[in-house]
C-alpha positions in Angstrom: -2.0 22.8 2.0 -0.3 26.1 2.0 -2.4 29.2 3.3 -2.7 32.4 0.6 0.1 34.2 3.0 2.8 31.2 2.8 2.1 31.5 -1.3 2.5 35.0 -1.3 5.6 34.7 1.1 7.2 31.9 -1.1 6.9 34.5 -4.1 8.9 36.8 -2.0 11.5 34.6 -0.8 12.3 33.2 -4.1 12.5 37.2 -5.4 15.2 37.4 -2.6 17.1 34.7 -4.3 16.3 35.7 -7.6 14.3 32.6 -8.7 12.1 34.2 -11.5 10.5 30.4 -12.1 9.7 30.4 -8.4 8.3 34.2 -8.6 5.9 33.1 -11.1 5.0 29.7 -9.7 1.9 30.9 -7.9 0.2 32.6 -11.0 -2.4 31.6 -12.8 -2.5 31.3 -16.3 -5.2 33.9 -16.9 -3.6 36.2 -14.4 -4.3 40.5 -14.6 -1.1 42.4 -13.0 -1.6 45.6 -12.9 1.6 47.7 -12.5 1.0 51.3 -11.6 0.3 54.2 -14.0 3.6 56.4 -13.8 6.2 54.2 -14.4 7.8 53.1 -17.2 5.9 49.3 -16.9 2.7 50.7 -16.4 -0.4 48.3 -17.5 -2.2 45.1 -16.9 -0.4 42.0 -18.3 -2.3 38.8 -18.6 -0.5 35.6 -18.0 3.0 34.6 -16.5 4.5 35.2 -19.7 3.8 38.9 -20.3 4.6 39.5 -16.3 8.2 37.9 -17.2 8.5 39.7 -20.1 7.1 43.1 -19.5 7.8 43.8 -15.8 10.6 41.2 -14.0 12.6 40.7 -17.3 12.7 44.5 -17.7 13.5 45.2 -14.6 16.7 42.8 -14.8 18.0 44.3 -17.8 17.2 48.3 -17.0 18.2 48.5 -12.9 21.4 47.8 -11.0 20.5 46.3 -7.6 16.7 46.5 -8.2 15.0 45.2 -4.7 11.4 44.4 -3.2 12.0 44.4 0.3 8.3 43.2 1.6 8.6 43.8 5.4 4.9 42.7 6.6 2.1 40.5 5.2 -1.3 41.4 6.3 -3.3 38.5 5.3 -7.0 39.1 4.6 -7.6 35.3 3.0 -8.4 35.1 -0.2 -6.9 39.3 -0.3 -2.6 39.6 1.0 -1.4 42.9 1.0 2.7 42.9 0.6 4.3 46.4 2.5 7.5 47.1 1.8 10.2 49.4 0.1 11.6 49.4 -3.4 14.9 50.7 -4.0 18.0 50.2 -6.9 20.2 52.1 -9.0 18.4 52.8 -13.2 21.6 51.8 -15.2 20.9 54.3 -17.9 21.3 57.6 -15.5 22.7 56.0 -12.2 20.5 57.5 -10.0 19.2 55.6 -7.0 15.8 55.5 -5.8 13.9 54.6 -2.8 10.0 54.3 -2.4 7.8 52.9 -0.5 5.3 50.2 -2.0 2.3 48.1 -1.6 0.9 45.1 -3.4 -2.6 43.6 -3.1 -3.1 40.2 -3.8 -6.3 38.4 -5.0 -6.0 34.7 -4.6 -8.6 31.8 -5.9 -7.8 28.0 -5.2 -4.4 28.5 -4.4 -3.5 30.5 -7.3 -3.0 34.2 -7.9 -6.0 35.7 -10.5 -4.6 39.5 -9.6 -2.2 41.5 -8.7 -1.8 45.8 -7.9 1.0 47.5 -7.2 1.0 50.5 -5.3 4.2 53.1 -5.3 5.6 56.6 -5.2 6.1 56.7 -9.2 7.3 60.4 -8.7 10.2 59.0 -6.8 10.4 55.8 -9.8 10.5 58.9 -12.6 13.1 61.3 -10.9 15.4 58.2 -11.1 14.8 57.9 -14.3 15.7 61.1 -15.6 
């Protein structure tokens, strides 16, 4: 059986090779992902299927380049904390960002019930214009 911290790093590897199916593997269907007030894809979506649609599929389409680079795990069990950096290039004014960027992980049976992303939406805003 996988531990919380190899689910959450799974997530992250297959957003390195831009497996979307594999990103949303670990969710559960009643999922709440919370994306941070400030940018454009602010909100809590419920299910894989609004996460697809309202946050990765819109990221794909509206950013050249668009990374999560999630340099440590701090694994609190049934709570993972992701720290990394964002960074990539907003296709409609081609400016480049970089900001720093937390996620917190809430985990039951295996499966993710939430997720809250923390970021520098100043630095998300300026990029776009």
């Amino acid at each position: 059986m996988s531990s919380n911290r190899d689910i959450i790093a799974e997530h992250y590897r297959a957003s390195d090779r831009g497996d979307l199916a594999g990103m949303l593997a670990p969710l559960a269907d009643d999922v709440e992902w919370t994306e941070m007030a400030g940018i454009p894809y602010a909100g809590t979506y419920r299910g894989p299927a609004a996460v697809r649609t309202n946050v990765f599929e819109r990221i794909a389409a509206e950013w050249d380049g668009y990374v999560a680079a999630i340099t440590e795990l701090i694994d609190g069990g049934d709570t993972i904390v992701g720290i990394g950096t964002y960074s990539g290039t907003y296709r409609a004014t081609g400016r480049y960002f970089v900001a720093r960027v937390a996620h917190v992980w809430r985990l039951e049976g295996g499966r993710v019930v939430r997720f809250e992303q923390f970021t520098d939406t100043a630095l998300v805003r300026d990029a776009l214009g």
